[in-house]
C-alpha positions as CSV (number, residue, x, y, z in Angstrom):
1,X,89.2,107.6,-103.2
2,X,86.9,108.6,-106.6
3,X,86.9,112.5,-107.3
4,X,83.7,112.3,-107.2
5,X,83.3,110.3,-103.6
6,X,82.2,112.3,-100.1
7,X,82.6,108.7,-98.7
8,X,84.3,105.5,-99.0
9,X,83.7,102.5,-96.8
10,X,86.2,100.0,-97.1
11,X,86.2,96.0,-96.3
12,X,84.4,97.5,-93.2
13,X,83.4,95.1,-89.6
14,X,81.7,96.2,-86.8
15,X,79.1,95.1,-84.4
16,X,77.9,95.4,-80.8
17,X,79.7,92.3,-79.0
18,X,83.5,92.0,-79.1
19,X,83.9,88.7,-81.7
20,X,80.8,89.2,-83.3
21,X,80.5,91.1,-86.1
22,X,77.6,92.7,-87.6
23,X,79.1,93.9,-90.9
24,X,81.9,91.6,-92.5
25,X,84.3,93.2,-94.7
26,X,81.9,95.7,-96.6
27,X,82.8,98.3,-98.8
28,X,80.5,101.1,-100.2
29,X,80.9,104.8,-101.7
30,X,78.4,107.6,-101.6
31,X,79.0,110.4,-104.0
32,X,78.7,114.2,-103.6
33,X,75.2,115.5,-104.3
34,X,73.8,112.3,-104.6
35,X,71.5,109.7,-102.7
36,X,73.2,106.5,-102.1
37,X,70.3,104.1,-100.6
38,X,70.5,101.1,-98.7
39,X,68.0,98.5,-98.8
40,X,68.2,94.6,-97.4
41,X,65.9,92.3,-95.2
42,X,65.6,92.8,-91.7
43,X,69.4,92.2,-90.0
44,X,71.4,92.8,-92.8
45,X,73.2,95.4,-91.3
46,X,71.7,98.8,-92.6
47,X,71.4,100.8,-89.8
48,X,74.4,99.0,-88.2
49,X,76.6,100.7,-90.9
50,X,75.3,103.8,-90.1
51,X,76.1,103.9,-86.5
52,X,79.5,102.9,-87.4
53,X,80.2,105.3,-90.3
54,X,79.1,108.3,-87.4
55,X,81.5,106.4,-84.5
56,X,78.8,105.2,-82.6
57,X,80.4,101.5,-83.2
58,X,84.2,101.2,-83.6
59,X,85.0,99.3,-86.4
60,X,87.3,95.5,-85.7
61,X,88.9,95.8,-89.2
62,X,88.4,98.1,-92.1
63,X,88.5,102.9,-93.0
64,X,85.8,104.9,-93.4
65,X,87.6,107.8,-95.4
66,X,85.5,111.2,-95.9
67,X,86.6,113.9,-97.7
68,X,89.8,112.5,-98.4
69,X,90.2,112.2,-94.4
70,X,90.4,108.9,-92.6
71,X,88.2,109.2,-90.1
72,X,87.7,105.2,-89.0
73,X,86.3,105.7,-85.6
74,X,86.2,109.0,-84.8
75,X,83.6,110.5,-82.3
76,X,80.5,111.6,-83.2
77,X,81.2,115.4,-82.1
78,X,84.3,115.7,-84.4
79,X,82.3,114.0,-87.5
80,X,79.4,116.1,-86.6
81,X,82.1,119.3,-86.7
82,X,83.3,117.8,-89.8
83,X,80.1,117.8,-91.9
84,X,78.5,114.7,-91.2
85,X,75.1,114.7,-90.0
86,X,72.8,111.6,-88.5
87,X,69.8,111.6,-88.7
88,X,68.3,108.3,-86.7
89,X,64.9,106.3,-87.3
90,X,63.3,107.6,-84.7
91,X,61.8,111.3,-84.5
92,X,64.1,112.6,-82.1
93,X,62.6,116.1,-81.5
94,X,62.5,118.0,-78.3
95,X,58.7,118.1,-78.1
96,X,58.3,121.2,-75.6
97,X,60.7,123.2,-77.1
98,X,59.6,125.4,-80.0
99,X,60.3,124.3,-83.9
100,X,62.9,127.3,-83.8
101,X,64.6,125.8,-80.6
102,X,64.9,122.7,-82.2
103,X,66.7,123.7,-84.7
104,X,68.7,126.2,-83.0
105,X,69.8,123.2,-80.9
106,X,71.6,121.8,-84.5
107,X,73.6,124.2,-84.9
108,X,75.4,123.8,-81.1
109,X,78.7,122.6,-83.0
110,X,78.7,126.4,-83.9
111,X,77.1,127.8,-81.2
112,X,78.9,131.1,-80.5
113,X,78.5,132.4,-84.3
114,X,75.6,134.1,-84.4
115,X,76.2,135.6,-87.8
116,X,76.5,131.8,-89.1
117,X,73.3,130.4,-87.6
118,X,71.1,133.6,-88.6
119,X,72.4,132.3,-92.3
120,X,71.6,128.5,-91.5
121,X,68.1,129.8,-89.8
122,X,67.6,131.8,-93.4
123,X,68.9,128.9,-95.5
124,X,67.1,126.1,-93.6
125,X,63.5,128.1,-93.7
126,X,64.1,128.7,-97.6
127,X,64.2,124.9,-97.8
128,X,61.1,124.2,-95.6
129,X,58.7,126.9,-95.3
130,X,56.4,125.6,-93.4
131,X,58.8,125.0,-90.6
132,X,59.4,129.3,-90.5
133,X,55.3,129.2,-90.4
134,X,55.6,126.7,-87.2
135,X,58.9,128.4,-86.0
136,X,57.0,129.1,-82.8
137,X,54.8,126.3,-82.1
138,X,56.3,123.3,-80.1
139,X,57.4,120.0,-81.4
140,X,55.0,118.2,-80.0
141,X,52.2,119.6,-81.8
142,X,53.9,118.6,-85.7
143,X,52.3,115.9,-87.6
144,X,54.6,113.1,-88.3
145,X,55.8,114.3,-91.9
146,X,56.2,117.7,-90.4
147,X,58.0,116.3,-87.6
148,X,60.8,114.1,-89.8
149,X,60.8,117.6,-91.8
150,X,62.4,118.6,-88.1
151,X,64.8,116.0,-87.9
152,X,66.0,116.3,-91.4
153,X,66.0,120.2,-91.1
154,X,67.7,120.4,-87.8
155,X,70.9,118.0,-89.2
156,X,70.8,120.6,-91.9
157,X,71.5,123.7,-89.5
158,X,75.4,122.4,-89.8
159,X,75.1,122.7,-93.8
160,X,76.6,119.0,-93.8
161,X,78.5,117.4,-96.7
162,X,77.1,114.0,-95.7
163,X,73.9,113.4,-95.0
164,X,73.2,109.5,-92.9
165,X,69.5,109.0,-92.6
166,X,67.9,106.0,-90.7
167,X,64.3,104.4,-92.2
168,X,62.8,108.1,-92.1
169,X,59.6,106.7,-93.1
170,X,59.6,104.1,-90.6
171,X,55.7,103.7,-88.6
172,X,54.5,106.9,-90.9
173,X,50.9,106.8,-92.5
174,X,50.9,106.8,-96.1
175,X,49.9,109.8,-96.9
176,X,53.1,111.4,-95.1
177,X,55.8,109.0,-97.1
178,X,55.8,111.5,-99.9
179,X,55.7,114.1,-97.6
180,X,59.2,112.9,-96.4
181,X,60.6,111.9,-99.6
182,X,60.2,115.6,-101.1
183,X,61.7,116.9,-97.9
184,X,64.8,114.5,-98.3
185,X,64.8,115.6,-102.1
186,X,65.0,119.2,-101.4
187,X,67.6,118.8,-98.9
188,X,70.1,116.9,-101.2
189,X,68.7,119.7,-104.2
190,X,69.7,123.0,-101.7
191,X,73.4,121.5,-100.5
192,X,74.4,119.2,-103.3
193,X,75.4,116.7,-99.8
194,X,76.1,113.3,-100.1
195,X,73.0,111.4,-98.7
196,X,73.1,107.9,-97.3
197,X,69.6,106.3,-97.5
198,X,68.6,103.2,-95.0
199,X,65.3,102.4,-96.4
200,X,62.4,99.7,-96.0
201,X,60.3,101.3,-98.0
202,X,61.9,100.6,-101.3
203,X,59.3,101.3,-103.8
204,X,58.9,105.2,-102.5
205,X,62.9,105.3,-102.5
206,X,63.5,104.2,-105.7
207,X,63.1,106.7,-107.8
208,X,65.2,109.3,-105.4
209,X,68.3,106.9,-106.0
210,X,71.1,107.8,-107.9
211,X,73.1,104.3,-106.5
212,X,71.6,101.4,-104.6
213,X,73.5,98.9,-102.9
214,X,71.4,95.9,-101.5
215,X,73.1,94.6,-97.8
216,X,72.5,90.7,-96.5
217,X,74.0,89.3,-93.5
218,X,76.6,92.5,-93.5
219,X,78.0,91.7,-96.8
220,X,76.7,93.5,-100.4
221,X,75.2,90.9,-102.4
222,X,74.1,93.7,-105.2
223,X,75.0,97.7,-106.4
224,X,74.8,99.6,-109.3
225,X,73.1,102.8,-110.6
226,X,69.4,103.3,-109.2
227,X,67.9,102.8,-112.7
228,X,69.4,99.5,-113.2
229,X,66.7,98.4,-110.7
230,X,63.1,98.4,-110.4
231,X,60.7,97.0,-107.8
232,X,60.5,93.5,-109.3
233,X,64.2,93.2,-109.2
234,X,64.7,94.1,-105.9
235,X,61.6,92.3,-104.9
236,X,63.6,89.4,-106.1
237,X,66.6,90.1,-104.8
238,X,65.4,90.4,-101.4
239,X,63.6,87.2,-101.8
240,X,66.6,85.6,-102.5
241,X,68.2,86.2,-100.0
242,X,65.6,85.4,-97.7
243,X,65.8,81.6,-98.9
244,X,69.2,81.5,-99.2
């Protein structure tokens, strides 16, 4: 593993059927205070990686190593304990309980030290002010940006070393995609985590990548540093593998 690696993914499978792999043999690092985003047509097993990274999926052949530790199919609880945190595509807020609740609710893993979450509560409202200004208002009543702004903030409650994020701008107006992108950017700013980006919308994720790797039909077919690519190359990269 690199010094500077949180993660390394190594000739990784995994899929959903028994025989059937999703993923075939893939191998990717994410580096410490750093986001690491993931791009690829529709199937090419983005969010698939994700699931099996956090032990959702087992992996049929291959380590996921974090931290130095292999942790290739562990349960999500011990991961979570760990310092990896999930955060899926969909907003996955509890809308009648209170923003403060919400969060409250990420920090179960250490629910009994109440000295610790008063300093995530204090840490996680330096990050997002506007989420101590809502601290009492339900859910529910967020806008969409302000409601990712949850999700993200909520995984944060653990202080996480790694930071697995699903499509966070996925069915969001335009006008909230920015709104998202500086909440993901003062997230990896605060912590210095890891961040693993599953992204569609690669033009407003671009310029927040430090590495990109570029998935089609569970392989990578293209990585390097984010400023080795623009929105024409990946535009063209993408088509490519479309046709083949």
């Amino acid at each position: 593993m690199t010094a500077s690696a949180t993660l390394e993914v190594t000739n990784l499978s995994a899929g959903y059927v028994p025989g059937v792999d999703i993923l075939s043999h893939l191998s990717i690092t994410a580096a410490k205070n750093a986001v690491t985003l993931i791009i690829g047509p529709n199937g090419a097993g983005k969010s698939t990686l994700l699931r099996a990274i956090f032990g959702l999926l087992k992996p049929s052949t291959g380590r996921v190593v974090f931290d130095g530790k292999d942790v290739t199919g562990a349960n999500p609880s011990t991961l979570k304990a760990s310092g990896v945190s999930y955060v899926t595509q969909d907003i996955n807020s509890f809308p009648l309980l209170t923003v403060e609740e919400n969060l409250l609710m990420g920090a179960w893993v250490f629910r009994r030290d109440s000295a610790r979450i008063a300093r995530q509560f204090e840490q996680v409202y330096a990050m997002f002010p506007i989420l101590k200004e809502k601290r009492r208002d339900r859910a529910g009543s967020l806008s969409g940006g302000q409601g990712r702004m949850l999700s993200v903030a909520r995984e944060m409650m653990t202080s996480p070393s790694l930071l697995l994020i699903d499509e966070p701008t996925v069915g969001l107006a335009p006008n909230l995609v920015a709104q998202v992108y500086e909440t993901l950017a003062t997230a990896r700013a605060a912590t210095g985590a890891a961040v693993l980006l599953v992204e569609q919308n690669v033009e407003e994720a671009l310029p927040l990548a430090d590495h990109l790797y570029l998935l089609n039909l569970g392989q990578v077919k293209a990585h390097g540093p984010g400023r080795e690519f623009d929105n024409a190359r990946v535009r063209a990269l993408v088509q490519e593998c479309l046709l083949g």
